[in-house]
N, C-alpha and C positions, 0 to 999 in steps of 0.2 A: 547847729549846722548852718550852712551860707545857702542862700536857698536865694535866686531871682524869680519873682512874678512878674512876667509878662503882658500889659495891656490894662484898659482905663476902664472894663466896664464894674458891672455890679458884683461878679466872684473875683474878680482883681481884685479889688479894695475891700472884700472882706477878706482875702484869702491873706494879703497881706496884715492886714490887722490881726486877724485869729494867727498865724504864725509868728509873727511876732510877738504877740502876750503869750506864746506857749514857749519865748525863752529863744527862739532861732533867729540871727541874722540876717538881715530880709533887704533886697533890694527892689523898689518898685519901679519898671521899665514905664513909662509911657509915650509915643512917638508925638505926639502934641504937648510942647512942653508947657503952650497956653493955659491950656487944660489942666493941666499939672502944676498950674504953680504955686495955689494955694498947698497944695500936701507938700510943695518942695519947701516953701518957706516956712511952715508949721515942721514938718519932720513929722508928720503924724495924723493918723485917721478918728475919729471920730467911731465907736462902733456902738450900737444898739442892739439889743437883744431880751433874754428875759432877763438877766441880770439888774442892769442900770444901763447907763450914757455914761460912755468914760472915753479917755483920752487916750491912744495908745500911740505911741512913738513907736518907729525902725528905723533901721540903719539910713534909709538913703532912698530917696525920690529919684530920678534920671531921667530925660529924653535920653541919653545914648548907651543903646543896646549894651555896646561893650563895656559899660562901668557896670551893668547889671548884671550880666552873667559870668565876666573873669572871675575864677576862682569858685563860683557856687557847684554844689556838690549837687543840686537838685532846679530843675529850669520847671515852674509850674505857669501851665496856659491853661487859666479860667477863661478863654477867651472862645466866639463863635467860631467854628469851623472856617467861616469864611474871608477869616483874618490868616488865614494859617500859614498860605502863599506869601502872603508881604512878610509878615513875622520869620517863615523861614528863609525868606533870602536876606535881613536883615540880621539873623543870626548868625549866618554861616562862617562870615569871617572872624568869629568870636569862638565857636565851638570849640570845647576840649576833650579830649579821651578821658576817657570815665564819668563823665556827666550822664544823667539822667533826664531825660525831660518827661512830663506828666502833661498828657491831655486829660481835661475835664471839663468836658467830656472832650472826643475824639472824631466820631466820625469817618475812622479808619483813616485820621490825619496822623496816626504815628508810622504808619508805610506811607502816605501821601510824604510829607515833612522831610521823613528820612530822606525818599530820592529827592527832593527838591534839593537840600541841603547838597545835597552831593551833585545836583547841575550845579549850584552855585558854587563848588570846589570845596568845598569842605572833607579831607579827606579823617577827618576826627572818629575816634569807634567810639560813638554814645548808644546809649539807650535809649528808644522809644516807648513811654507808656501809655494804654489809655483806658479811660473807669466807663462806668454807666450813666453818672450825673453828675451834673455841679453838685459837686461837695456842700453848696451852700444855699436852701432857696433865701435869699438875699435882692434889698431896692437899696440902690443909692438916693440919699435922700437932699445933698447937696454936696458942693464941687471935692469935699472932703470927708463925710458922712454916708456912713451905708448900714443899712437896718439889716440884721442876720434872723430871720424868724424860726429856720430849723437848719442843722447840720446832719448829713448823710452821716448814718451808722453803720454802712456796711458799702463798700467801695468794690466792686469785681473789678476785677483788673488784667489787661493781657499787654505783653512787651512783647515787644520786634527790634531785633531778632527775641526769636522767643528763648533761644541758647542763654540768653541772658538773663531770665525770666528770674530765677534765686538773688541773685547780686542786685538786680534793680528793684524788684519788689522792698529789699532789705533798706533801704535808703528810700524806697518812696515811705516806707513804713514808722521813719522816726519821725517823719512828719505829719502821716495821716494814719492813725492807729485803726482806722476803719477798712484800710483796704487787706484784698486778699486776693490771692490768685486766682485766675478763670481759665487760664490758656494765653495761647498766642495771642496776638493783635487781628487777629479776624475776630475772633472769639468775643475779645472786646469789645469792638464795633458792633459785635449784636448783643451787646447787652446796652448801648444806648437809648434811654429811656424816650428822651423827644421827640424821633421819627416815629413814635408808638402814640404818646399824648399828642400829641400839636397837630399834626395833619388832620385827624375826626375835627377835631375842632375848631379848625380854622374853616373847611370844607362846611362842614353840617352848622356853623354860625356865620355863614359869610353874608347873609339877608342883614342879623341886625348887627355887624359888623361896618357894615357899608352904612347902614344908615342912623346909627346912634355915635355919637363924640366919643365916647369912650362908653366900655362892656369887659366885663368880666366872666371869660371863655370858661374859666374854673368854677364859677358860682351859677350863675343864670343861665350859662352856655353847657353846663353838666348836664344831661338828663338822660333818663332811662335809653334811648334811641342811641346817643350820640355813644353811651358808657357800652353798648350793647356791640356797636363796631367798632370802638376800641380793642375790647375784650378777643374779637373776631381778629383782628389787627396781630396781636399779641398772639394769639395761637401761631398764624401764621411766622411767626418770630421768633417762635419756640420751637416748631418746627421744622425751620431750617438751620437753628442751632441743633436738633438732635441728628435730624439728614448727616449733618458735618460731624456727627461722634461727637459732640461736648457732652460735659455732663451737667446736670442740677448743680446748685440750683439758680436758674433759669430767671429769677426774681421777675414771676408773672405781674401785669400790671394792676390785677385786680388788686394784689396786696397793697396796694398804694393809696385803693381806697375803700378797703374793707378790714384791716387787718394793721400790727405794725412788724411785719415779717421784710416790710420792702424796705429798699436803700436808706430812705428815709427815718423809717419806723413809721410811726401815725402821724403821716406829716399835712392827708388833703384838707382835714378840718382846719389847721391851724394856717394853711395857706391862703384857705377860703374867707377866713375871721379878721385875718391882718389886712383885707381889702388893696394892700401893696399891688396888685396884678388886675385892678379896675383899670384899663389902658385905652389910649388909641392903634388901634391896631391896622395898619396898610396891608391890604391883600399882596402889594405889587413888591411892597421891598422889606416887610416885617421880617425878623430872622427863622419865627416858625414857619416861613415858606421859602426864603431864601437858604435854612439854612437844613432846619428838618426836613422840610421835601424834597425840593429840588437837590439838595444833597443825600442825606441821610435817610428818608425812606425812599429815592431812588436806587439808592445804593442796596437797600435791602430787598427792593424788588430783582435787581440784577442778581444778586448771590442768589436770590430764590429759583430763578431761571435756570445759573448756572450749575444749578445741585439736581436740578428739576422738581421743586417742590410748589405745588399749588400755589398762588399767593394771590385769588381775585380781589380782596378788600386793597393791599398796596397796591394791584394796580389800577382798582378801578378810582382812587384816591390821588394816584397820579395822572389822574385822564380827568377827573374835573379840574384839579387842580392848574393844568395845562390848558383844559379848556378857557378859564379865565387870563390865565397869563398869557396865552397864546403861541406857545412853545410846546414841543412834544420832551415832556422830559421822561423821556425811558432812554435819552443816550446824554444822560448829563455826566458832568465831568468825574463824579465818584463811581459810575460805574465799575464793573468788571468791564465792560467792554472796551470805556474811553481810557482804563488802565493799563489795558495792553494784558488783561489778567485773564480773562474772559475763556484761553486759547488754551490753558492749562490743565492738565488735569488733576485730578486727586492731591496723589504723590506729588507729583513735579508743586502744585502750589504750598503743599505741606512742608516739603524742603524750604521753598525761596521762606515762606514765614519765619522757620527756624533758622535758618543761616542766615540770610539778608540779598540782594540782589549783590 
């Protein structure tokens, strides 16, 4: 299958290497082609894992969008949320009907995306998907080299329009045998795993965050208090996925680090041992706050709102969280409210999911 990967971080460049030693076509987009030039003149990634270090070639490195996506049957964004807007108006004039594009995760950036595409004229009928996690916890370890330490076993997945939901899933599934259907693309969006992990932890470790060079939120920064309003987090998450009629299963977050029922499987230990995620982390512009908060667990504050479901840990998470940054974000840009979605009801939002605007 012809498959474009989108964007230069750490699930890029595995995502492209693992799809390529699985036999698929692969083109890798990057908008810096500085950045890019080692993989462009090699033709190939470097990947690590439990296996060995081996060498794997694809078809084709790119800075321009449209060598990367003409023709691919499948558009996959390993990328943060907060790429989504440049990426979608970069896309637009390249889109084809019957393509598929795959957030992993999403952020409810596969209805973001879509209309974007379509201010940018794109009048193409694609697909929108989006999962619960990067497919891959995965470090680049230089300008061509990326360590894959576990792959997601189990992919929930919701498409927009969700009318599409059989024909897209079916195509995102020859390249990720892990994924499965959840529902529409709301649906989706609440099974994003980050705004659940990231927020406690960035919040309840911000002391020696600030003041050590680099800390590891997943080892030293795990502890009973912080795992305790996670837990509480996730409730909250689950039940404003049941508020909305979804069904099980729910992939609670405890499974992720008690159990291997979650995305992962038994993935906290092996996260915590590979010490890859010992970092510097900036309260002001890190992606767990630019992109899980101020994004993604605002967003799942607002659907809590708008369903009327309790939700004091999201928001009292986005009220220190804003305390420090200095912004009120209960009207950031994924809301329901800054979507113009906020106004709808039940029905009426049910429709627009499965049809499309």
């Amino acid at each position: 299958m012809k498959i474009a990967v989108l964007g230069g971080g750490h699930g890029c460049y595995a995502a492209a290497a693992d799809l390529a030693e699985a036999g698929h076509e692969v083109r890798l987009w990057r908008r810096d082609a500085a950045a890019l030039a080692e993989v462009i003149e090699s033709g190939a990634i470097t990947l690590v894992d439990e296996r060995d270090r081996r060498e794997v070639a694809f078809t084709r490195a790119t800075a321009d969008i449209g060598q990367a996506i003409a023709g691919a049957e499948l558009i996959v964004l390993p990328t943060p949320a907060l790429a989504q807007a440049d990426i979608a108006a970069a896309m637009a004039p390249h889109l084809e009907s019957g393509q598929v594009v795959f957030l992993a995760p999403g952020s409810f950036g596969s209805f973001v995306m879509a209309r974007l595409v379509r201010a940018h004229g794109s009048r193409a009928d694609v697909a929108w998907a989006e999962t619960g996690t990067l497919p891959w916890l995965a470090r680049k370890l230089g300008a061509r080299e990326v360590r894959v330490t576990m792959r997601a076993v189990r992919l929930p997945t919701g498409v927009y329009p969700a009318r599409q939901s059989d024909a897209a899933l079916a195509v995102i599934a020859r390249a990720f045998r892990a994924v499965h259907a959840c529902g529409d693309a709301l649906s989706g969006a609440l099974m994003n795993a980050g705004p659940i992990i990231h927020p406690p932890l960035i919040v309840m470790n911000a002391a020696p965050l600030q003041h050590f060079e680099r800390w590891d939120i997943h080892a030293e920064g795990t502890q009973p208090a912080v795992r305790a309003v996670t837990d509480r987090l996730d409730l909250e998450r689950i039940a404003v996925r049941e508020a909305l009629g979804y069904a099980a299963p729910h992939y609670p977050l405890a499974d992720h680090y008690a159990n291997d029922r979650w995305m992962y499987g038994d993935a906290h230990k092996k996260l915590v041992d590979s010490g890859d995620w010992r970092e510097h982390i900036d309260l002001h512009t890190h992606r767990y706050v630019a992109e899980d908060t101020e994004l993604g667990l605002a967003f799942l504050a607002s659907v809590a709102r708008w369903c009327g479901v309790d939700a004091p840990i999201a928001h009292g998470l986005l009220a220190v969280t804003g305390g420090f940054l200095g912004r009120d974000l209960r009207h950031g840009p994924r809301t329901l409210e800054a979507l113009g979605l906020a106004g709808l009801d039940r029905s009426a939002l049910q429709r627009l999911l499965h049809d499309s605007e």
